[in-house]
Biotite code that builds the C-alpha atoms (Angstrom):
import biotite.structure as struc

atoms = struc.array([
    struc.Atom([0.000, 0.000, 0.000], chain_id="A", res_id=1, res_name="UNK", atom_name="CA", element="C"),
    struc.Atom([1.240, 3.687, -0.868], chain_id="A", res_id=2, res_name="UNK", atom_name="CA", element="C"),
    struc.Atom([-0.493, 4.378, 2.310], chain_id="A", res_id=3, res_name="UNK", atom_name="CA", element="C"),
    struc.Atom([-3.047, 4.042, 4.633], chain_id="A", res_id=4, res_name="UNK", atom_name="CA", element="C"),
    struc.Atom([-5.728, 6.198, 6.838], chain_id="A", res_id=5, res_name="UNK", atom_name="CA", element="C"),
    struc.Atom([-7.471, 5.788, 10.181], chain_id="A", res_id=6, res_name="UNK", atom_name="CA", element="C"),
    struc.Atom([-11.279, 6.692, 9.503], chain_id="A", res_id=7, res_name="UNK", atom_name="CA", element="C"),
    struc.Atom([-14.633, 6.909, 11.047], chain_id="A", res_id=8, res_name="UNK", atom_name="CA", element="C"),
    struc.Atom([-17.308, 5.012, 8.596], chain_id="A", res_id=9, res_name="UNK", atom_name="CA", element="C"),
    struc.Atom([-20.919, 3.848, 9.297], chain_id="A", res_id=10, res_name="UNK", atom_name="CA", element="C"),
    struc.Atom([-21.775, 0.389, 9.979], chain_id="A", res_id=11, res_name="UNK", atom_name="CA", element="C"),
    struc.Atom([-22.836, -1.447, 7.034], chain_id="A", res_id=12, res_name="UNK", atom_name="CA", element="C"),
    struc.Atom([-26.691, -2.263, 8.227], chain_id="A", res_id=13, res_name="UNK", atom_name="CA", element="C"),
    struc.Atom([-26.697, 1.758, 8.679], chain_id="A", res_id=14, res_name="UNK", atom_name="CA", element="C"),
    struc.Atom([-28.535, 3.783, 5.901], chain_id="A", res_id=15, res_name="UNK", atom_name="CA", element="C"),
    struc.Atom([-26.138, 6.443, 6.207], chain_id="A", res_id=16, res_name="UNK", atom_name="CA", element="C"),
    struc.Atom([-23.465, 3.945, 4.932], chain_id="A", res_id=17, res_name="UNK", atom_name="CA", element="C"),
    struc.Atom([-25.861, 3.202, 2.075], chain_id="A", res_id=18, res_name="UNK", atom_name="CA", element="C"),
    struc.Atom([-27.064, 6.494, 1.320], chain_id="A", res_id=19, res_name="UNK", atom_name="CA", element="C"),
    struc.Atom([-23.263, 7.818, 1.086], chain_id="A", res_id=20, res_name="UNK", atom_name="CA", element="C"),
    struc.Atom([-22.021, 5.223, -0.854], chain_id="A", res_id=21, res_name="UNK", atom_name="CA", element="C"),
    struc.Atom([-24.888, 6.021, -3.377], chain_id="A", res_id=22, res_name="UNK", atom_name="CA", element="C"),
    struc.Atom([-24.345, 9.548, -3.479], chain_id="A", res_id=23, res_name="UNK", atom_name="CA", element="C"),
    struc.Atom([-20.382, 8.997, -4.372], chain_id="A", res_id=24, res_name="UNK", atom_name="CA", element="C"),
    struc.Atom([-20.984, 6.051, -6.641], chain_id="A", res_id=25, res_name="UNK", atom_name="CA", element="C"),
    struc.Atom([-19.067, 3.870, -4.464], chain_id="A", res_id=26, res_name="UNK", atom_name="CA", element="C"),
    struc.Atom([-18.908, 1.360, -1.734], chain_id="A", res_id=27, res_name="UNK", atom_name="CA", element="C"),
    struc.Atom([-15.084, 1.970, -0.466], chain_id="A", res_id=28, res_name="UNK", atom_name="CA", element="C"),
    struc.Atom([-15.617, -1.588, 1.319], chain_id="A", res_id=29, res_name="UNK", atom_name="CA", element="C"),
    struc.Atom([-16.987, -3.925, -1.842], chain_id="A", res_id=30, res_name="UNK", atom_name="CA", element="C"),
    struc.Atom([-15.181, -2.006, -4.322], chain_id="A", res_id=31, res_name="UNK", atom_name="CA", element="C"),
    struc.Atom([-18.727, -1.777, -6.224], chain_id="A", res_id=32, res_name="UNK", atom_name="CA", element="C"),
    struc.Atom([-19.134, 1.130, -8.526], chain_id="A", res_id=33, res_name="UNK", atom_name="CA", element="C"),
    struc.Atom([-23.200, 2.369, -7.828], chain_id="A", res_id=34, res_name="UNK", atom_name="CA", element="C"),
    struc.Atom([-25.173, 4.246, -9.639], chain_id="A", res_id=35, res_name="UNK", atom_name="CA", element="C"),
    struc.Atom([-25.741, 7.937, -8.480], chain_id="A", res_id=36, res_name="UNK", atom_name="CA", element="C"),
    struc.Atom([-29.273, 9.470, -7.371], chain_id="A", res_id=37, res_name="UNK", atom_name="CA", element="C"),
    struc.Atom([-30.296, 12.263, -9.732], chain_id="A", res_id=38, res_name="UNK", atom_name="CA", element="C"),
    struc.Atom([-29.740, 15.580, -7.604], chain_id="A", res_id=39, res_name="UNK", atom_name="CA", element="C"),
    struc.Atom([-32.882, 18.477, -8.556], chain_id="A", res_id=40, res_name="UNK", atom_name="CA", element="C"),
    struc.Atom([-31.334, 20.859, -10.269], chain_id="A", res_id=41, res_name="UNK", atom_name="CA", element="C"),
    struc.Atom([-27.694, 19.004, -11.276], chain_id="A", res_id=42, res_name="UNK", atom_name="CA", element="C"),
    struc.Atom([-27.279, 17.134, -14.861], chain_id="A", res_id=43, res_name="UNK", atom_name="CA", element="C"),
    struc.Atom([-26.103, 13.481, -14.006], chain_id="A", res_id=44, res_name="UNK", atom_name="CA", element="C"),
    struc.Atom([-22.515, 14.321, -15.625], chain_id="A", res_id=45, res_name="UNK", atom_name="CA", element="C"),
    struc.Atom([-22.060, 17.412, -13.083], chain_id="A", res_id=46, res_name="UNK", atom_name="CA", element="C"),
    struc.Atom([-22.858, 14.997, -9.860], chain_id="A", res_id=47, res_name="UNK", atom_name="CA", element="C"),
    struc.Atom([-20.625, 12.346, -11.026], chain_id="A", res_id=48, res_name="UNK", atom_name="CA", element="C"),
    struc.Atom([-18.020, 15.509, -11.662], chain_id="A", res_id=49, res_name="UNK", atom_name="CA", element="C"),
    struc.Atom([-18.322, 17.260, -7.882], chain_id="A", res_id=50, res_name="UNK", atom_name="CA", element="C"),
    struc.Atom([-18.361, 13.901, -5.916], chain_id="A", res_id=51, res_name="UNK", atom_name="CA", element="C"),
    struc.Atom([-15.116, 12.831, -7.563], chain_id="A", res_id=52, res_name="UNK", atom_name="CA", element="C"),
    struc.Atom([-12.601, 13.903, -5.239], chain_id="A", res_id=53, res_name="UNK", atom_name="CA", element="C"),
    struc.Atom([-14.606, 12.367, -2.354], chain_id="A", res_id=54, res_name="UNK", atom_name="CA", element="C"),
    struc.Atom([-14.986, 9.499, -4.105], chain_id="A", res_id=55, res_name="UNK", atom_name="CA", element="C"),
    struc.Atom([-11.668, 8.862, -4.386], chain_id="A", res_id=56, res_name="UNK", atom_name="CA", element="C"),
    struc.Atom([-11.371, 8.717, -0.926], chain_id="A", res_id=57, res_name="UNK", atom_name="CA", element="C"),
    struc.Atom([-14.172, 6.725, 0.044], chain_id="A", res_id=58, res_name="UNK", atom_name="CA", element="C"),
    struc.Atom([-17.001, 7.747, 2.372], chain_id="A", res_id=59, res_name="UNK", atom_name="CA", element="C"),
    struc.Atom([-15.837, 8.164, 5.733], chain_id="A", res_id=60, res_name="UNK", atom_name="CA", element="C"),
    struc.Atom([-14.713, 10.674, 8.628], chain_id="A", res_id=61, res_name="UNK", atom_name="CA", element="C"),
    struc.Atom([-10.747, 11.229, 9.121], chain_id="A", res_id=62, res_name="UNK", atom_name="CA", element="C"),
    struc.Atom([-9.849, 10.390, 12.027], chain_id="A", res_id=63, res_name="UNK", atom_name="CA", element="C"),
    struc.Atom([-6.082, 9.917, 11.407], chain_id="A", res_id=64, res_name="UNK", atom_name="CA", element="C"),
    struc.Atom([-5.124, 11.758, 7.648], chain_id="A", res_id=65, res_name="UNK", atom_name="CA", element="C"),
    struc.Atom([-3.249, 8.901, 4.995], chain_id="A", res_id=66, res_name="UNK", atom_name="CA", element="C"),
    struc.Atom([0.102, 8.073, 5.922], chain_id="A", res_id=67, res_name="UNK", atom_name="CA", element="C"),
    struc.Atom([3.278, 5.970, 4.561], chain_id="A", res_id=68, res_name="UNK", atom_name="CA", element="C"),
    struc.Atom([4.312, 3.539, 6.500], chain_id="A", res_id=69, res_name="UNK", atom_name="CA", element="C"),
    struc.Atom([7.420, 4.318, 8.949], chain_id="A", res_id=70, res_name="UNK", atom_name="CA", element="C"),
    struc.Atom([10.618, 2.895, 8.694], chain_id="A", res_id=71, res_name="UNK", atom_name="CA", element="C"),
    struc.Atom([10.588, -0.437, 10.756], chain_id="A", res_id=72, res_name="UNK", atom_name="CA", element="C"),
    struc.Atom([6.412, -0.651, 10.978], chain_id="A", res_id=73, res_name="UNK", atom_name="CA", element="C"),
    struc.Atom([4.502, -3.124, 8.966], chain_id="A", res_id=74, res_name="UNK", atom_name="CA", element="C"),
    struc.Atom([0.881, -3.384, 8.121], chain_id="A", res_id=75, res_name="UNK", atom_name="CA", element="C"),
    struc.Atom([0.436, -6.332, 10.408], chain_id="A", res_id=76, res_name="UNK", atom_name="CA", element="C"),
    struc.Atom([1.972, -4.216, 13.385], chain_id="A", res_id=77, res_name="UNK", atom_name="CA", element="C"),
    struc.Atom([-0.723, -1.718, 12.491], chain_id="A", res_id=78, res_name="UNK", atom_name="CA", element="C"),
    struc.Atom([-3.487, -3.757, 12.118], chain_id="A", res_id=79, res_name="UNK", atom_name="CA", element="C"),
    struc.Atom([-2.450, -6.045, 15.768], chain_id="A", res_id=80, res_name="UNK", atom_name="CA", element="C"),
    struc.Atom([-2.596, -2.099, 17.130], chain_id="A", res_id=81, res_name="UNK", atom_name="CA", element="C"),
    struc.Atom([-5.302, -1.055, 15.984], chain_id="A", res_id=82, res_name="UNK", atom_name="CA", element="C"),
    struc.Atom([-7.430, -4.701, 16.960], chain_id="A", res_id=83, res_name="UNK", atom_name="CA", element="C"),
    struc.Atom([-5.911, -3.887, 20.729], chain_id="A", res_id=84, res_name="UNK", atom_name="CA", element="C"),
    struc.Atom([-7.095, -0.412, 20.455], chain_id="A", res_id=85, res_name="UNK", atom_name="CA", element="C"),
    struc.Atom([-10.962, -0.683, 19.310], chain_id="A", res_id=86, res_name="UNK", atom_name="CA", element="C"),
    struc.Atom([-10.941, -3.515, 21.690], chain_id="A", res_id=87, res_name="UNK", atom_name="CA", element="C"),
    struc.Atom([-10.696, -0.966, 24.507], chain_id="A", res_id=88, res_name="UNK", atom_name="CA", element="C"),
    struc.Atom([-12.974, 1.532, 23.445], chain_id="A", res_id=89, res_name="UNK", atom_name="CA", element="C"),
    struc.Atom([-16.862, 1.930, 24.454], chain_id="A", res_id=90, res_name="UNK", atom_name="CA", element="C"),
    struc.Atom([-19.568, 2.742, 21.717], chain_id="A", res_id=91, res_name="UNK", atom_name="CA", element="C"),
    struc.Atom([-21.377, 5.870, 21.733], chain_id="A", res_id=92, res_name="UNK", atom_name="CA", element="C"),
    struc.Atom([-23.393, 8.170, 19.026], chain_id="A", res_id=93, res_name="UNK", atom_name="CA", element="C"),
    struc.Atom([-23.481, 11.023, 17.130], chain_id="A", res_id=94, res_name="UNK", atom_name="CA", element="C"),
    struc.Atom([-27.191, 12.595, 18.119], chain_id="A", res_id=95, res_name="UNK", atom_name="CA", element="C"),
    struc.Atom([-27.988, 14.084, 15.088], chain_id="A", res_id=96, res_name="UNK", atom_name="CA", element="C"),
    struc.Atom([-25.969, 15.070, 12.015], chain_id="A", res_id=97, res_name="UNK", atom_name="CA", element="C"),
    struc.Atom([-26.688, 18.190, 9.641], chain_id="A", res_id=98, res_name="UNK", atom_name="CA", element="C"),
    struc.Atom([-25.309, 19.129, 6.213], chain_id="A", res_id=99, res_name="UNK", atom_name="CA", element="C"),
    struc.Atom([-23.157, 22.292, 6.458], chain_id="A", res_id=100, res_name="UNK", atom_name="CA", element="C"),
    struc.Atom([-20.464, 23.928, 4.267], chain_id="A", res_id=101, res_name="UNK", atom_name="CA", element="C"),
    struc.Atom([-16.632, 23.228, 5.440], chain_id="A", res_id=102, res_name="UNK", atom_name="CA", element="C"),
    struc.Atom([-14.112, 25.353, 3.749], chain_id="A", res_id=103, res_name="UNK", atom_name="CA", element="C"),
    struc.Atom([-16.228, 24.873, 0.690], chain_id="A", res_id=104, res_name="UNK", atom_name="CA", element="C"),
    struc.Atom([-16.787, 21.556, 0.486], chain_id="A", res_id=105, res_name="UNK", atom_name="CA", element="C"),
    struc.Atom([-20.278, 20.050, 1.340], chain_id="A", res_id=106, res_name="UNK", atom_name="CA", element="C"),
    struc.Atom([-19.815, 18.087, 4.048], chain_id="A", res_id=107, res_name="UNK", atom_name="CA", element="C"),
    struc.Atom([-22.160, 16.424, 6.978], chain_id="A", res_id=108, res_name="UNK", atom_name="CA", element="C"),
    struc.Atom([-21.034, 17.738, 10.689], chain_id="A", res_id=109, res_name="UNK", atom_name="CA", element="C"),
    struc.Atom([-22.373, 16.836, 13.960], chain_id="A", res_id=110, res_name="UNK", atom_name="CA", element="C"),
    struc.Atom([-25.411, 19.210, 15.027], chain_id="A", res_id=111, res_name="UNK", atom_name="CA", element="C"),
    struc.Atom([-24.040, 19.498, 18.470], chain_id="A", res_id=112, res_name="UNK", atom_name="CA", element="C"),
    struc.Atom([-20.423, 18.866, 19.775], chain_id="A", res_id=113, res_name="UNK", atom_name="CA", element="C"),
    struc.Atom([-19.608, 15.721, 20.905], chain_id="A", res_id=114, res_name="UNK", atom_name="CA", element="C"),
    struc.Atom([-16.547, 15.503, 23.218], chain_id="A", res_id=115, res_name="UNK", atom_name="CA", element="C"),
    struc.Atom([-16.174, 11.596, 22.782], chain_id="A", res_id=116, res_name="UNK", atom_name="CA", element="C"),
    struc.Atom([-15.698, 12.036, 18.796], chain_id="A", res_id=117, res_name="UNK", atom_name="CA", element="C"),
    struc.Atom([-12.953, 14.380, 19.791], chain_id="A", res_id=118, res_name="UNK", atom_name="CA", element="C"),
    struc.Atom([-11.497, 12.550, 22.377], chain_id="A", res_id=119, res_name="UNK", atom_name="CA", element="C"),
    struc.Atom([-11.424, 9.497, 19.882], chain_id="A", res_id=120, res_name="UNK", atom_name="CA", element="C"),
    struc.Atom([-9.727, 11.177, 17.245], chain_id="A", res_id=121, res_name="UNK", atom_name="CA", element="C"),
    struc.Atom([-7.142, 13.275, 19.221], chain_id="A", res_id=122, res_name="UNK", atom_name="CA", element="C"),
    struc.Atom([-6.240, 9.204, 20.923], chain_id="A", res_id=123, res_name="UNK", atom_name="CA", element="C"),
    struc.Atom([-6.277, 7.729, 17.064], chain_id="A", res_id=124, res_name="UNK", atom_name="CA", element="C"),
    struc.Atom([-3.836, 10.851, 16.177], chain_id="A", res_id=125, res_name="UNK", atom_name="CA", element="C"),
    struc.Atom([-1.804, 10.291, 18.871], chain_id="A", res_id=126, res_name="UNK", atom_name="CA", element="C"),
    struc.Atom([-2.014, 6.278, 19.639], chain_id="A", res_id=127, res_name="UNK", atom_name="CA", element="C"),
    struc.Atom([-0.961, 5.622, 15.630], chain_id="A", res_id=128, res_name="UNK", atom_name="CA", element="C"),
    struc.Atom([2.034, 8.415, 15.239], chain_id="A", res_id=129, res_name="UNK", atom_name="CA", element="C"),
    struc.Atom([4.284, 6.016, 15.782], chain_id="A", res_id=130, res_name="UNK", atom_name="CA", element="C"),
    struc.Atom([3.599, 4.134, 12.464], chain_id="A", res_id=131, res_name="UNK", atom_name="CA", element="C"),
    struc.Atom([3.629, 7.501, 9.795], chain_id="A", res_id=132, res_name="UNK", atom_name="CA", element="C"),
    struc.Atom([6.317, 8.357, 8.235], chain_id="A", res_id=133, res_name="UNK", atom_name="CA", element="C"),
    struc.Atom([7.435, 11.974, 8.012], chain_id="A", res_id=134, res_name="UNK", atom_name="CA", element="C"),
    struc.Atom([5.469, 13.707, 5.111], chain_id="A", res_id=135, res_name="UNK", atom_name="CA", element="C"),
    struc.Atom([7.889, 15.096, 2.136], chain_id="A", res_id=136, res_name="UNK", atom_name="CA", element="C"),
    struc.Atom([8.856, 18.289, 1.664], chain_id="A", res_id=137, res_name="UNK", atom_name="CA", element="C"),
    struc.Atom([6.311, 18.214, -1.373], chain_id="A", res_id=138, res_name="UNK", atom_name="CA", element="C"),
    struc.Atom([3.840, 17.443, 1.047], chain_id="A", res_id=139, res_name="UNK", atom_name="CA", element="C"),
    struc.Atom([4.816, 20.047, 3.735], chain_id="A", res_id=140, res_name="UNK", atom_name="CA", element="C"),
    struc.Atom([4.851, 22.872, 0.798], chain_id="A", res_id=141, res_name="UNK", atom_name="CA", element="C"),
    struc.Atom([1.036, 21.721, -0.472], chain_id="A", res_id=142, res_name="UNK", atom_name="CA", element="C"),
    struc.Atom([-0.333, 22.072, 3.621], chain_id="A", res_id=143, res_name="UNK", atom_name="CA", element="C"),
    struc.Atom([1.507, 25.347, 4.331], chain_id="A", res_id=144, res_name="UNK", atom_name="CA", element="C"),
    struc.Atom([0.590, 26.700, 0.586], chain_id="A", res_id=145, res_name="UNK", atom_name="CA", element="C"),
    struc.Atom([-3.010, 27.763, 1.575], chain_id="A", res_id=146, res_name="UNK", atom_name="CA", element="C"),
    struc.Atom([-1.588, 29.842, 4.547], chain_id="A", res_id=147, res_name="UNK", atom_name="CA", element="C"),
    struc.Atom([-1.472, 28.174, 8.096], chain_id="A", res_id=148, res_name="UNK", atom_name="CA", element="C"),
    struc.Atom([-1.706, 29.708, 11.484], chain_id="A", res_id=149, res_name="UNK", atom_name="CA", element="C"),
    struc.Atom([0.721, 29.372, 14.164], chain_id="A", res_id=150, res_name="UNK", atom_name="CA", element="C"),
    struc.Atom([-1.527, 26.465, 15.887], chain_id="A", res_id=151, res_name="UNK", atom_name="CA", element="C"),
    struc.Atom([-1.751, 24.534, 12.200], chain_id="A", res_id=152, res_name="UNK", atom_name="CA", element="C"),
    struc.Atom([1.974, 25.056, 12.087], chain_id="A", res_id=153, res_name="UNK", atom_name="CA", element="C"),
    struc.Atom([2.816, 23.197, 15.274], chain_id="A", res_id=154, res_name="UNK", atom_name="CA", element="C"),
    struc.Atom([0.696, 20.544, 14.280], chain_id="A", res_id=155, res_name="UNK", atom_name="CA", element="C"),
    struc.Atom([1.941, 19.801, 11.235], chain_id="A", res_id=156, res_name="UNK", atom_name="CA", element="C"),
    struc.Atom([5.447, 19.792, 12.447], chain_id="A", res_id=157, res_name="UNK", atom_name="CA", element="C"),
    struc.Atom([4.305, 17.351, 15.189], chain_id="A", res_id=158, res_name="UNK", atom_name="CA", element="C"),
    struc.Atom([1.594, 15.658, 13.621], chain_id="A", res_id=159, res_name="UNK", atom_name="CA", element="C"),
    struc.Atom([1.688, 15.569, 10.108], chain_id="A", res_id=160, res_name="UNK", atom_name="CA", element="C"),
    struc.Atom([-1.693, 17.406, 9.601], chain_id="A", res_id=161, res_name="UNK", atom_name="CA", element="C"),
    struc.Atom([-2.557, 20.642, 10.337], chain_id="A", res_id=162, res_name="UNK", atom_name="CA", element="C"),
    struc.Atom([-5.842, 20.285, 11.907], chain_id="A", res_id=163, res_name="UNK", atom_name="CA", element="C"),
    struc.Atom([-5.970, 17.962, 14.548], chain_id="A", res_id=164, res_name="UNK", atom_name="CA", element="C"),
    struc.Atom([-6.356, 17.595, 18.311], chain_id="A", res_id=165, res_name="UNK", atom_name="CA", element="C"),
    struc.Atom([-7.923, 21.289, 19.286], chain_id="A", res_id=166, res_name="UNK", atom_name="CA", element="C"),
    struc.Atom([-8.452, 22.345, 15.403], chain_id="A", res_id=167, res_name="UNK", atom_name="CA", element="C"),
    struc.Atom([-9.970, 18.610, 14.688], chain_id="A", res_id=168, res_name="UNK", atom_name="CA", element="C"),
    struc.Atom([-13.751, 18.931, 13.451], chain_id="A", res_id=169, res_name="UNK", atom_name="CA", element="C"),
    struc.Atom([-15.688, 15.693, 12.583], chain_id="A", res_id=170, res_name="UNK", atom_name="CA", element="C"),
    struc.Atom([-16.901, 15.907, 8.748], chain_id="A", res_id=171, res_name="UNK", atom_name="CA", element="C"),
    struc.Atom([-17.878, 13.353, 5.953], chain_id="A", res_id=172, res_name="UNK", atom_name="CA", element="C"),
    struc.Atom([-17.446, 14.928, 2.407], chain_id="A", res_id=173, res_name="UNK", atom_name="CA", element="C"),
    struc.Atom([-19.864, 14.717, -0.269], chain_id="A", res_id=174, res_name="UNK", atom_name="CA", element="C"),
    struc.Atom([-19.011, 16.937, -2.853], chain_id="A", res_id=175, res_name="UNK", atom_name="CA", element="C"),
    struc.Atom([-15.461, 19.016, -3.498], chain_id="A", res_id=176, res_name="UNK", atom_name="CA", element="C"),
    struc.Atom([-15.580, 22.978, -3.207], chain_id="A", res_id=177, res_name="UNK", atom_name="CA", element="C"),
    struc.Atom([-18.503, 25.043, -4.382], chain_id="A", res_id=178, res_name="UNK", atom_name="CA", element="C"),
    struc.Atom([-19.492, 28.465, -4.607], chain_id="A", res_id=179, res_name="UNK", atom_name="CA", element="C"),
    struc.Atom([-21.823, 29.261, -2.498], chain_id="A", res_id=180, res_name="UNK", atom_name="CA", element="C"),
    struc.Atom([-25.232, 28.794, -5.164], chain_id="A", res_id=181, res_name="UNK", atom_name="CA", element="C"),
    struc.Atom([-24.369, 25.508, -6.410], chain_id="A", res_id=182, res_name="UNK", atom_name="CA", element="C"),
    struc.Atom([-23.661, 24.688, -2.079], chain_id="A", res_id=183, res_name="UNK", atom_name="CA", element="C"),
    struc.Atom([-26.711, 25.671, -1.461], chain_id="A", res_id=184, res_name="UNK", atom_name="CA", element="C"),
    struc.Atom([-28.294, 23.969, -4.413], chain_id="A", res_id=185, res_name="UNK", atom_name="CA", element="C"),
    struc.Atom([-26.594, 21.066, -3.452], chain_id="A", res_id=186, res_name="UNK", atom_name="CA", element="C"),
    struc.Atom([-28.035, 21.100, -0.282], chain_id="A", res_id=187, res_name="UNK", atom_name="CA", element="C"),
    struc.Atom([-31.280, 21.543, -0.674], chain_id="A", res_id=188, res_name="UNK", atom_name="CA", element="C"),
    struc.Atom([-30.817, 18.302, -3.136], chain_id="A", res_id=189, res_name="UNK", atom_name="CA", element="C"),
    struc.Atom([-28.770, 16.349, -0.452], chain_id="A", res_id=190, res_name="UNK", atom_name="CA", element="C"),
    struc.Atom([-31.264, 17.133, 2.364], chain_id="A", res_id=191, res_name="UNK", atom_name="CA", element="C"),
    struc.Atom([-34.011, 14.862, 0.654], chain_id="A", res_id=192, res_name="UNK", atom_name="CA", element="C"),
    struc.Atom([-31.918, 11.744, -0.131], chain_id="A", res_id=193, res_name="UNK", atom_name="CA", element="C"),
    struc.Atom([-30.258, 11.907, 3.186], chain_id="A", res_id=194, res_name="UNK", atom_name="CA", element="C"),
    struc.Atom([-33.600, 12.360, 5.278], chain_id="A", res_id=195, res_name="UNK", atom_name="CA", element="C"),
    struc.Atom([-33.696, 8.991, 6.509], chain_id="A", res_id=196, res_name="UNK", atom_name="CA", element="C"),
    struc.Atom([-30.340, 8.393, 6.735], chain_id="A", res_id=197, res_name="UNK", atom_name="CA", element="C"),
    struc.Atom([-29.990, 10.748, 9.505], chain_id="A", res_id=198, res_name="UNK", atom_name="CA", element="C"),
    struc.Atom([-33.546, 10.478, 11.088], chain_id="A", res_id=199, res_name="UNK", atom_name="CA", element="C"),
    struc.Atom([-31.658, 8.314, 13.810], chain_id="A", res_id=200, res_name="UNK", atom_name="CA", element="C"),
    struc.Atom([-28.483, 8.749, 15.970], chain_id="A", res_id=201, res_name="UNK", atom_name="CA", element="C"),
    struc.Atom([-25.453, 7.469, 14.309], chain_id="A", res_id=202, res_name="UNK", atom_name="CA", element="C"),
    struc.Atom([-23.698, 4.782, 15.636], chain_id="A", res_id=203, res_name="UNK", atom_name="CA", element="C"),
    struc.Atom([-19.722, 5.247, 16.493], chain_id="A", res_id=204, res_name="UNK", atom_name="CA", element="C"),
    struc.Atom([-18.969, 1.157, 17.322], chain_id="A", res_id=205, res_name="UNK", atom_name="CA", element="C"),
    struc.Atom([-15.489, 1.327, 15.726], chain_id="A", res_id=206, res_name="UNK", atom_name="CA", element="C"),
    struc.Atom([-13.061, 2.415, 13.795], chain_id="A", res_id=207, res_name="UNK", atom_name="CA", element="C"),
    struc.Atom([-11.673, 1.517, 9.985], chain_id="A", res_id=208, res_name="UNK", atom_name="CA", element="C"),
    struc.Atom([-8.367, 0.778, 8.037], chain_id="A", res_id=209, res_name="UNK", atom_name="CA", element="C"),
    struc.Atom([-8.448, 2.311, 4.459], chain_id="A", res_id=210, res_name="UNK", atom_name="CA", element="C"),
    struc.Atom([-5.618, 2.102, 1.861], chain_id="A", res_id=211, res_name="UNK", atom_name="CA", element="C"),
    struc.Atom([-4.498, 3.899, -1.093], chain_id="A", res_id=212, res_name="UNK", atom_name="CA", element="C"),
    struc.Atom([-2.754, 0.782, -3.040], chain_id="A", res_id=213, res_name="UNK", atom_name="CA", element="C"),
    struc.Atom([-0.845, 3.263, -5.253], chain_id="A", res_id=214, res_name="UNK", atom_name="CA", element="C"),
    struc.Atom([-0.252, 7.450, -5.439], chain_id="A", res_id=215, res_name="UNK", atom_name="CA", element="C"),
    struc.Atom([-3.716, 9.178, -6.418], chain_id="A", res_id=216, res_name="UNK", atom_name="CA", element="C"),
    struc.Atom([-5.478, 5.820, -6.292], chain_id="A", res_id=217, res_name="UNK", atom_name="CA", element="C"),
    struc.Atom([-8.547, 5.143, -4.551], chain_id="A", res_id=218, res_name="UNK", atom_name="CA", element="C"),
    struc.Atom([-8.894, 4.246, -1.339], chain_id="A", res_id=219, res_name="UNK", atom_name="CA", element="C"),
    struc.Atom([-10.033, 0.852, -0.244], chain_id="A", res_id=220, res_name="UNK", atom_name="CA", element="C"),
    struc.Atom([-11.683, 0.155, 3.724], chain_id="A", res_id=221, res_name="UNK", atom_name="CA", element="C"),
    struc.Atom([-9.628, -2.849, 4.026], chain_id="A", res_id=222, res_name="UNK", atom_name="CA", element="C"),
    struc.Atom([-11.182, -3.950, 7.414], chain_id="A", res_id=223, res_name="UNK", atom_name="CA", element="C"),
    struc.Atom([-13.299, -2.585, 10.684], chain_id="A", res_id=224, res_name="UNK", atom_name="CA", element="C"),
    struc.Atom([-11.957, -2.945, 14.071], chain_id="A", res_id=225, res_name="UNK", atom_name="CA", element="C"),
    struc.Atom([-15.260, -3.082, 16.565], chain_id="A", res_id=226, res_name="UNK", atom_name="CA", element="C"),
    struc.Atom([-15.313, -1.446, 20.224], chain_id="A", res_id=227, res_name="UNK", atom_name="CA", element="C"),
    struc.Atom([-14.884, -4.194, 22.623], chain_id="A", res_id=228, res_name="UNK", atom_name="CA", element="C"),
    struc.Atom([-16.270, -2.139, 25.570], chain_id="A", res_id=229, res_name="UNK", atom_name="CA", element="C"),
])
């Protein structure tokens, strides 16, 4: 694998799971291509055009960004780690969910904070440092191009990824940036198709193991680690 990635993603029996996988056009976990809902007010060719990048990397929530594999780690250290760490955790839920615009992108965000999401995530970043590898200097240059604060800074010289711990905010993508018509067109089309998807809390019961088998590639969940506790 080029690299892998810590994420949050539905359970399977979840219609979130389904109605997310639908919307991209893919199930991350089957490898299935799906067909795409029309969207009121999109052409087909549009919707298959502002999902792409989303797509690509399957539906979930980042919990820890995609990573190379450090020096001396191995994908069976990672996966025996994370196995010991899901089996520690305790399930909880995500009340309610709402579609919202993040830097752009349309995105679905918890309608209320939820301190055990963040907790979670600031653990995964911290639990699975030891298996990243530095990021390049290519890398570096692409995070710090769009102009990073002092706080971003620190954490990307620590962390690899500007946005974590404090700065970390829970949010699955569905389509790449938008100006702020088509958003809220795309909204008001999302908000239908994902009605019953998010009439009920959503489940957090684990965590996932995605991989990107070579550079720009999609990303594959290669397998779900369930809270023991």
């Amino acid at each position: 694998m080029h690299r892998y990635a810590i994420y949050y993603a539905p359970p399977r029996a979840h219609p979130l799971w389904r109605a997310g996988c639908a919307i991209l056009g893919h199930d991350p976990e089957t490898g299935e291509a799906i067909d795409q809902p029309r969207l009121d007010g999109f052409e087909p060719a549009r919707v298959t055009a502002m999902t792409a990048e989303a797509r690509r990397y399957g539906w979930h929530a980042t919990l820890k960004s995609p990573f190379a594999l450090a020096d001396g780690t191995s994908r069976a250290e990672l996966e025996a780690e994370l196995a010991r760490f899901a089996s520690d955790r305790e399930a909880f839920a995500i009340p309610a969910l709402r579609l919202a615009c993040f830097s752009g992108y349309t995105v679905l965000v918890p309608a209320e904070p939820v301190a055990a999401l963040d907790a979670l995530a600031a653990d995964c970043v911290r639990v699975f440092d030891r298996f990243r590898a530095p990021p390049s200097e290519e890398e570096l240059a692409r995070r710090r191009r769009r102009g990073l604060t002092s706080e971003e800074e620190e954490n990307l010289q620590r962390w690899g990824y500007p946005r974590v711990m404090r700065l970390f905010e829970f949010h699955m993508t569905l389509t790449e940036k938008l100006g702020a018509e088509e958003h809220a067109r795309a909204v008001a089309a999302l908000s239908g198709l994902l009605r019953e998807a998010l009439a009920a809390p959503l489940p957090v019961d684990g965590i996932t193991l995605y991989g990107e088998a070579e550079k720009d590639g999609p990303f594959a969940l290669l397998a779900r680690y369930r809270f023991g506790r």
